[in-house]
N, C-alpha and C positions, 0 to 999 in steps of 0.2 A: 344217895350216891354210892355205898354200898355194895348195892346189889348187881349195879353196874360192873362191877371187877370181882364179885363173886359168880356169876354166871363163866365169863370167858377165863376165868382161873377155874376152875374146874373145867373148860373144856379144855387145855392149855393141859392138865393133870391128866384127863382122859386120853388124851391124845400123847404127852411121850410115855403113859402106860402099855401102850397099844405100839408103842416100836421098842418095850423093854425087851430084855434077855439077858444073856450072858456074853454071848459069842464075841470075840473080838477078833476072828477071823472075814473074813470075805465072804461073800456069800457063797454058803456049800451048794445051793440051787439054783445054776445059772438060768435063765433064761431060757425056755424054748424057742427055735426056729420060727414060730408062729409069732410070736411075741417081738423076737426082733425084728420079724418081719415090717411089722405094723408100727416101729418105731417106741414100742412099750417097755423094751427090755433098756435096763441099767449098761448105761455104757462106761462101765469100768476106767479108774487110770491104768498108764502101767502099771504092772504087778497085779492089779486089780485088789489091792488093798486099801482099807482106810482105817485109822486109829480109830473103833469105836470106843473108846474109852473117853478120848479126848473131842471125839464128837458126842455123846452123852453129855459128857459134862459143860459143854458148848451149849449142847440143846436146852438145858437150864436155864440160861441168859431168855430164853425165849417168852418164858414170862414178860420180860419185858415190853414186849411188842403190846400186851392188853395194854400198859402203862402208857405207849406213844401213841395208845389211839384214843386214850382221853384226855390228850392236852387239844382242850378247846375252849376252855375258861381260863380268867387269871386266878381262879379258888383253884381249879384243878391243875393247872400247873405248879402255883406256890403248896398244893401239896402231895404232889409229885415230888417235883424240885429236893424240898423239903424234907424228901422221905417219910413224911405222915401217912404216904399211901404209898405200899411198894418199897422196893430198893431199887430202886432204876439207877445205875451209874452207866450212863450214857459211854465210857472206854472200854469198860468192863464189856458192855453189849456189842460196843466194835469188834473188839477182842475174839470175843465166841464167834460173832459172823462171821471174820475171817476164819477162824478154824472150820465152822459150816460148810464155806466156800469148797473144803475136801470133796463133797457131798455135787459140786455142779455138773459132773457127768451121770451122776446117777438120774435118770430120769425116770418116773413110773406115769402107770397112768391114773396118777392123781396131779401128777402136771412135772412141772423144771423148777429144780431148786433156785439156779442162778437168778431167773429173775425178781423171784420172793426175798434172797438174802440179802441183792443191791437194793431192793425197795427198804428193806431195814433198815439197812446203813443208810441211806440216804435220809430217811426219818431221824436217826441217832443223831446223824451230823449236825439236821438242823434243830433239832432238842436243844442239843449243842447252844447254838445261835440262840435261842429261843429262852434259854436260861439264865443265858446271859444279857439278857434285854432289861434292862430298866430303865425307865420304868416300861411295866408290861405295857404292849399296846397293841388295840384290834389289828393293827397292819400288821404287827409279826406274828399275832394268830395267825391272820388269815394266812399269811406265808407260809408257815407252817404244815397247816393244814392242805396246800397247793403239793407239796412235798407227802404229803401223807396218801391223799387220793382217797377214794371212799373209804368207808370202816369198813362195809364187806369185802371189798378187794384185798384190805390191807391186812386182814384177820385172816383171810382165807388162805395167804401167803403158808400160812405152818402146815400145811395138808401136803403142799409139795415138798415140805424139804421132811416130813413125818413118811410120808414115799420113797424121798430117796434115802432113808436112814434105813428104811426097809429093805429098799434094793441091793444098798451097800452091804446088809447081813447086821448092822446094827439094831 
C-alpha cells in the first residue's frame, strides 16, 4: 500500500519543484500576442498580482489531493482519517483551495485552474461526509468516489493549477 502514495508524492514534489522560485512579483514576462491570441496566455486579475507567497504555501496542501484519491477502502480511509498515512485535514485543504482560487484567471496551456481547484474541494467536502460515516459503508464509498471521478482525471487536476502558478510568476 506503500508504494501507492510514494510514487504520486513524489510526483506532487517534482511538480511544485518545477513552479519554485523566489519571485513574488507578477509575472515579469507577460505573454505574447501570439499566445493571447490562441487563448494560452495568463489572464491576469486587476493589478495583475497574486500573493505567491501565500499561494506557495496553499500549494503545499496539495499533497492532499494523492490522499482523496485513495479513499476507496474502509483500511484506507481509517487510515487516512487516522493520520497513519498523510496529514490530510480536510479545512486545512479547503483553506489553501480557496487561497488557490487567486490562481483562476491564470490559465496556461496545461489547462484552467478553476475547474481542478472546485474538483478539490468538492472531494474535500465529501471526505468531510465520508469521515464522518459510521459505520463505514460501500454506499458512502461509492458516493464518494462519484464525487471524486477518475484517479487520472482527479491527479491530473495539479498540472493546471502547477500552470497557472507559472503563469502567475509564482
Amino acid at each position: 500500500m506503500q508504494v501507492k502514495f510514494v510514487i504520486p508524492a513524489a510526483l506532487v514534489v517534482v511538480l511544485l519543484a518545477a513552479c519554485g522560485g523566489t519571485s513574488t512579483a507578477s509575472n515579469p514576462n507577460p505573454p505574447a500576442a501570439s499566445q493571447a491570441a490562441t487563448g494560452q496566455a495568463s489572464n491576469p486579475p486587476a493589478g495583475g498580482k497574486v500573493d505567491c507567497v501565500a499561494i506557495k504555501a496553499a500549494a503545499v496542501e496539495l499533497l492532499g489531493v494523492q490522499l482523496l484519491a485513495q479513499l476507496k477502502t474502509p483500511d484506507a480511509i481509517a487510515s487516512i482519517k487516522n493520520k497513519q498515512i498523510g496529514n490530510l485535514d480536510p479545512d486545512r485543504f479547503l483553506a489553501a483551495m480557496a487561497t488557490l482560487h487567486a490562481l483562476d484567471p491564470y490559465k496556461s496551456a496545461l489547462g484552467d485552474p478553476k475547474p481542478a481547484i472546485d474538483a478539490y474541494e468538492k472531494a474535500a467536502n465529501a471526505a468531510k461526509v465520508l469521515f464522518a460515516t459510521d459505520p463505514m459503508t460501500q454506499a458512502a464509498i461509492d458516493t464518494y468516489n462519484q464525487n471524486v471521478g477518475t484517479t487520472t482525471a482527479f491527479l491530473g487536476g495539479q498540472t493546471a493549477i502547477a500552470g497557472a502558478m507559472d503563469a502567475a510568476g509564482c
